[in-house]
Every structure is written in C-alpha cells, then in structure tokens.
C-alpha positions in Angstrom: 6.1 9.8 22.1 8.6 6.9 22.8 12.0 7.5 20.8 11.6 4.1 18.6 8.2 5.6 17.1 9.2 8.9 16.7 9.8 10.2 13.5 11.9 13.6 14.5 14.1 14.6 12.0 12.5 12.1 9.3 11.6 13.4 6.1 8.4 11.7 4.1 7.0 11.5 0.6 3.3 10.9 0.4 1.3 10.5 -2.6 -2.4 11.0 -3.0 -1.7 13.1 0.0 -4.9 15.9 -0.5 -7.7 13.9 0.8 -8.6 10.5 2.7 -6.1 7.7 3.5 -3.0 9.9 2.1 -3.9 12.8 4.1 -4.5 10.8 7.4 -1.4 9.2 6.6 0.8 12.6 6.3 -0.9 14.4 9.4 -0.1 11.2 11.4 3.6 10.7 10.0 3.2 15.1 11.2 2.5 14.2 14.2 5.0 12.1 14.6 7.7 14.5 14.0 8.4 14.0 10.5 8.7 16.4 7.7 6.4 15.4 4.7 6.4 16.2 1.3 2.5 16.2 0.2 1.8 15.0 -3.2 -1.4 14.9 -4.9 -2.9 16.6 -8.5 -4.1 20.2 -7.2 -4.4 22.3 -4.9 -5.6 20.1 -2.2 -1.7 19.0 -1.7 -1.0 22.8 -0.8 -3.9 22.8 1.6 -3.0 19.7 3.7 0.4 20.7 3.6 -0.5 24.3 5.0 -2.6 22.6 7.5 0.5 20.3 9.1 2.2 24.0 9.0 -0.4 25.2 10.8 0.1 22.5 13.9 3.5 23.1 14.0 5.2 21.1 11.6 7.3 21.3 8.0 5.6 20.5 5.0 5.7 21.5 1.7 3.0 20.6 -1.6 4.6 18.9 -4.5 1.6 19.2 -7.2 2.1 16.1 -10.2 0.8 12.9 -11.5 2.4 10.0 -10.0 2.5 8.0 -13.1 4.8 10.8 -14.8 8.1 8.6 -14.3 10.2 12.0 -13.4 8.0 13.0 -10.9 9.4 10.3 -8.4 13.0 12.0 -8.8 11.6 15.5 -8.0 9.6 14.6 -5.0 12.9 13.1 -3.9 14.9 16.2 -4.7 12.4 18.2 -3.1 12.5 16.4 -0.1 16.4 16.6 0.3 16.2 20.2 -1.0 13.2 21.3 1.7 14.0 19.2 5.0 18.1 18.0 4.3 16.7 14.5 4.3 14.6 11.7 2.1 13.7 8.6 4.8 9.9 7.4 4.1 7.9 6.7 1.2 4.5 6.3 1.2 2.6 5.5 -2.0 -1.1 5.8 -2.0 -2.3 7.7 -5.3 -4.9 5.6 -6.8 -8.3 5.9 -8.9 -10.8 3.8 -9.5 -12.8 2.5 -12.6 -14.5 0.2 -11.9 -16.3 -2.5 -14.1 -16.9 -6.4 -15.1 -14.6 -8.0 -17.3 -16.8 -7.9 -20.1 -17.5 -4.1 -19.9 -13.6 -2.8 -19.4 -12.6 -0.5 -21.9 -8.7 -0.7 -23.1 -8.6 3.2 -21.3 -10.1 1.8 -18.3 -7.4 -1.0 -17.9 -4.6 1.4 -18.6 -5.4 4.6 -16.6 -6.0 2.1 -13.5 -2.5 0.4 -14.2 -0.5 3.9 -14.8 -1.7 5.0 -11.7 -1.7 2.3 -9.3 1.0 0.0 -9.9 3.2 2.2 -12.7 3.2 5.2 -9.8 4.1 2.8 -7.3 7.0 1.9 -9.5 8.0 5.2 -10.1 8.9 6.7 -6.8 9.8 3.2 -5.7 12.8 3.4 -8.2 13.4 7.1 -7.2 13.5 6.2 -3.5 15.8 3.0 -4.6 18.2 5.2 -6.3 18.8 7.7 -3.9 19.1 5.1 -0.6 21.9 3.2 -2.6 23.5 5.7 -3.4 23.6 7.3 0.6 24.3 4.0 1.4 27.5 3.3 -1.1 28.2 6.8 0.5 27.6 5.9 4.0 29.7 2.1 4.1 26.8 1.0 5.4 22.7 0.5 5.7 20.8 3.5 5.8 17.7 5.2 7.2 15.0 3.7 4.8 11.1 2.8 4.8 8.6 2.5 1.8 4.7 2.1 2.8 2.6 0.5 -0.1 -0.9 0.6 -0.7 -2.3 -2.2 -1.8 -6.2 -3.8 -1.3 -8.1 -7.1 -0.2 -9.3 -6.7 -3.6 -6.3 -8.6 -4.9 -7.1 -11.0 -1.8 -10.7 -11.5 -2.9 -9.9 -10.5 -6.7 -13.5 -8.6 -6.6 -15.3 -9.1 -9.8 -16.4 -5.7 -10.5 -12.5 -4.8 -10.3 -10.6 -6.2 -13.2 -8.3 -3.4 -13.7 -7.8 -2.5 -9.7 -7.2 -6.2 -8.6 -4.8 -7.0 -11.1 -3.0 -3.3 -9.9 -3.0 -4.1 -6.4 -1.8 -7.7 -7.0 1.6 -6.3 -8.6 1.6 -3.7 -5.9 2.0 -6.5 -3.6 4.4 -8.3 -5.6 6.6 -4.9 -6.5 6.6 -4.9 -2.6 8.1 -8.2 -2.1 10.8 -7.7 -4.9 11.7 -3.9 -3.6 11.9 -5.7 0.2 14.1 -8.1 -1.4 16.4 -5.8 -3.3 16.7 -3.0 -0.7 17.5 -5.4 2.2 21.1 -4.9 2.0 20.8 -0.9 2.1 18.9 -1.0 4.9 15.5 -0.3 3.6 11.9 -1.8 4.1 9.3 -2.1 2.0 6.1 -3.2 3.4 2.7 -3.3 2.1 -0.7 -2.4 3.4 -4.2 -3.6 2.3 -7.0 -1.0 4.3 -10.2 -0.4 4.7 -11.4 3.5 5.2 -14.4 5.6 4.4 -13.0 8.4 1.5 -14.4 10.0 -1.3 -13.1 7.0 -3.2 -14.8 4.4 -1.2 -17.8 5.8 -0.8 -19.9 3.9 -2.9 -18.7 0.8 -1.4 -18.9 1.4 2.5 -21.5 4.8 2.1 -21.6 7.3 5.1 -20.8 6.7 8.6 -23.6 5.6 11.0 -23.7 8.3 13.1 -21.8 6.5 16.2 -19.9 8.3 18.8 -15.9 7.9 18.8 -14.3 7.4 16.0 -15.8 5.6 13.0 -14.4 2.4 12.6 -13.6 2.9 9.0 -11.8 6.6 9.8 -8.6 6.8 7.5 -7.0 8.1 10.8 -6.7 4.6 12.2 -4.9 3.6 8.9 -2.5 6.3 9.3 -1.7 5.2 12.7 -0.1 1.9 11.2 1.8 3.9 8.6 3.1 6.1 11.4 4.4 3.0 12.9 6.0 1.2 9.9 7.8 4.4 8.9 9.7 4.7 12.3 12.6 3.2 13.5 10.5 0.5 15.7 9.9 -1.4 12.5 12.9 -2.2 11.5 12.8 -5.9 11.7 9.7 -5.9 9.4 10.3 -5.9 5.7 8.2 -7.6 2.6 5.0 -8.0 4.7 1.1 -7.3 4.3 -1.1 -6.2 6.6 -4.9 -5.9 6.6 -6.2 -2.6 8.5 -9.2 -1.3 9.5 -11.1 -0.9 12.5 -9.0 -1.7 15.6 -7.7 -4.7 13.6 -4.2 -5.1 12.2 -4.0 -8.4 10.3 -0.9 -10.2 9.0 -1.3 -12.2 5.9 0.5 -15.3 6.0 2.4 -16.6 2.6 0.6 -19.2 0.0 1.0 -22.4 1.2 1.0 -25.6 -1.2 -2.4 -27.0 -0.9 -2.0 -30.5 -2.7 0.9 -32.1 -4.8 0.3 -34.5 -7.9 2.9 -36.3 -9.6 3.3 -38.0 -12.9 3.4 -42.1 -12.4 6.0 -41.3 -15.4 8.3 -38.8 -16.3 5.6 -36.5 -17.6 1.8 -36.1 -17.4 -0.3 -37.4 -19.5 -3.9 -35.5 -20.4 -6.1 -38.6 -19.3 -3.4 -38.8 -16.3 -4.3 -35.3 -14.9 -7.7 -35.9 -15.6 -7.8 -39.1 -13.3 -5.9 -37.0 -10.3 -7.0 -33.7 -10.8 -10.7 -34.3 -11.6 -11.3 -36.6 -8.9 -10.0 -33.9 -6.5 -11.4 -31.2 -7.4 -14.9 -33.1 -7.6 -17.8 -30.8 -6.0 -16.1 -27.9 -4.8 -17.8 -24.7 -3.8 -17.6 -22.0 -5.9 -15.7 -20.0 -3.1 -12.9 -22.8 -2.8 -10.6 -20.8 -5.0 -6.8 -19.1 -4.9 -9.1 -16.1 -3.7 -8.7 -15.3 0.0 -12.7 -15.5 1.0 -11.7 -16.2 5.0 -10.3 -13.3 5.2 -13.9 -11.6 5.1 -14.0 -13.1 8.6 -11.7 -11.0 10.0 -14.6 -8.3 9.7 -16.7 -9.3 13.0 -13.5 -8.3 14.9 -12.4 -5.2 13.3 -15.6 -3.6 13.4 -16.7 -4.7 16.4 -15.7 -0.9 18.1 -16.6 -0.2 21.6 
C-alpha cells in the first residue's frame, strides 16, 4: 500500500461498527493499518473488533449509544488510552423508522433525530475538542479526518422518510459547518451518501442476485472510499459529498441559483409575485423540485458491474 493511503499508526473511531457499512468501514480502515476503536450497542462491537485482531491488527470494542452526549468523550479517551492516538472519525450509527408524514409518531421523529444527526454531533464535538486542543499544543495543524454518513434520501427527500431525510439533511449541513470550523486545525470533514445491501437496507434493495464477484451493493466497496478519505492522500478535500455505490464515486456539486426575481419597487407586492412567480412556474412536472431526481441517473453506471 502506497504511503499517502496508508493509515499505519492512525487511530479510528467508528460508530455503528458491528454489522454492514460500519463494519466494512473498520475492517477496510484495518486493513489499512489503522487502529480502530469499534462502536456499536452490544456485543457485535466485541466481535468485529476480535475479528480485525484476528488478521493482525489492534482494535478494541467500545459498547454505548451514540446519542449519549459523553459517549463521544469516552470513545476519544479510549482511543488515546488504547493506541496513543485519536486521527479518524467515522460516524455511521443510524436506525430507521420509517413512515409518511401523516403516520409519524412524535417517538418516531425523535429516536431517528437522537440517533442520526444528535450522534453525529456528539462525537463530532468530542473529536473537535481534542484536535484543537493537540493543535493549540502542537503550534500548528494536526492529523485530523471525520467521515459522515449521510443518504440520497436528503437528495431525493424520500416520502416514506420524514424523520431520516430531515436527519441526513443536517448531517450534511453539520459536515459543512465542522469543514468550516476545523479548517484551521487541520482537520476535514467530509460526507458520504452510499448505497449498500445491510440488514438496514434490506427491505429497500432485498437480497443479492446471485452474481459472481462482488455484489455491486457490497458495503465493502463503501469502505474502500472511507479508507481513502481517512488517509493522508485526502487532505486537500474537506466539506464535500460524495455518492457511493457500485464502482461509482459521485461528487455532488453545490446549489446553484436557478432564477432571480426582483421587485419593480423597493419591496414585493402579493399580486407582484403572483405576475413573476406564477407565470414561471406555469406547468411544471411534479419532479421539477429542490429534490435532486437526476441523480437517480447516476444508477445505470454504478451498477453496471462487469
């Protein structure tokens, strides 16, 4: 493995870590050379971590709920503690609950929320705290990466998903501002929006066809991308999203401005608007929204797996 993509003597944090996309992610960030600190609820976090061990790396299990506030401090400590180190963070705990607008209970919203975006926060602000502080230490910029997981759902904002678009969308944003605000120290903060066949998503994308090689929705090619935005290679990419899946990696570009409309005055009037805006916005398609539908093109080409 070439020097700028290896991750010797790194030390990672990776939530939802016992199963799918977060164990992928920590046997590939393994792999790599890194140390990882597994997080998830039980004992599957003990099991993945054994399993690194068992190839020849260091890992250890941190067992907790992401959306406890103090548990983004520990698995910091633990890090530092285990390995001498804290470099990579990679947030992927999530659940699902999903439902139509109309049928979302007030628990459905809020467990969705606390997990996704509040656990996100959490051991964004640990990470945060300890890389400013090495770096205050240091006189300078220090060794730092944070890997988010966000979702085309917030792309798409998928209507059965209320509670999980609305998470992901502040993922995204809590991305941008941590990219923004860690800059100076060093750090980057990216964000990541895959596809991948887990016990999560299997009601969406169901069980693999039975193809030889590697299924096209295998977490393991999502961990691959992780791998390479934790290592030093990546440095120059900070506050970006990428779409992943298949043998696709996409880059979303920023909102643009689609149309301007001014007052004739100094303010709008109502029938004002209504003469500009109506007129404009005159017969278009349902799909012709803020929501990123072209992106569901992208899916001939990732898929498309020799």
């Amino acid at each position: 493995m070439g020097e700028s993509v290896s991750l010797t003597g790194r030390a990672a944090v990776v939530t939802g870590a016992g199963a799918g996309l977060g164990r992928a992610e920590a046997l590939a960030l393994a792999a790599a050379g890194a140390s990882v600190v597994v997080n998830d609820m039980g004992d599957a976090a003990h099991e993945v971590a054994e399993e690194i061990v068992a190839t020849g790396g260091r890992a250890i299990a941190v067992t907790g709920d992401v959306s406890d506030w103090s548990l983004g401090s520990r698995l910091v400590e633990e890090s530092v503690k285990a390995f001498g180190s804290f470099d990579i963070l990679v947030n992927n705990a999530g659940i699902i609950r999903d439902k139509m607008i109309f049928n979302l209970t007030e628990s459905d919203w809020d467990d969705v929320i606390r997990v996704h975006l509040k656990g996100h926060a959490a051991t964004s602000h640990a990470a945060a705290v300890h890389w400013r502080q090495a770096s205050k230490a240091a006189g300078g910029p220090v060794y730092g990466r944070i890997v988010n997981t966000s979702s085309e759902a917030f792309l798409f904002g998928s209507a059965g998903q209320p509670n999980y678009s609305a998470a992901k969308a502040g993922i995204t944003a809590l991305t941008l501002s941590t990219a923004q605000g860690l800059a100076r120290y060093g750090v980057t903060a990216n964000a990541i929006c895959p596809r991948a066949r887990t016990a999560m998503t299997a009601e969406a994308f169901g069980e693999a066809d039975g193809t030889t090689g590697l299924d096209p929705l295998a977490p393991e090619r999502v961990g691959t991308l992780v791998s390479y935005l934790a290592s030093p290679a990546s440095a120059e990419i900070t506050g970006q999203v990428f779409v992943v899946y298949g043998k696709m990696v996409a880059l979303m570009a920023s909102p643009k401005v689609e149309n301007r409309f001014d007052a004739a005055g100094s303010a709008f009037t109502v029938e004002e608007l209504d003469e500009q805006l109506s007129s404009y916005f005159a017969g278009r398609g349902p799909y012709e929204t803020y929501a990123a539908y072209s992106i569901a093109e992208l899916e001939k080409v990732a898929l498309a797996v020799d």
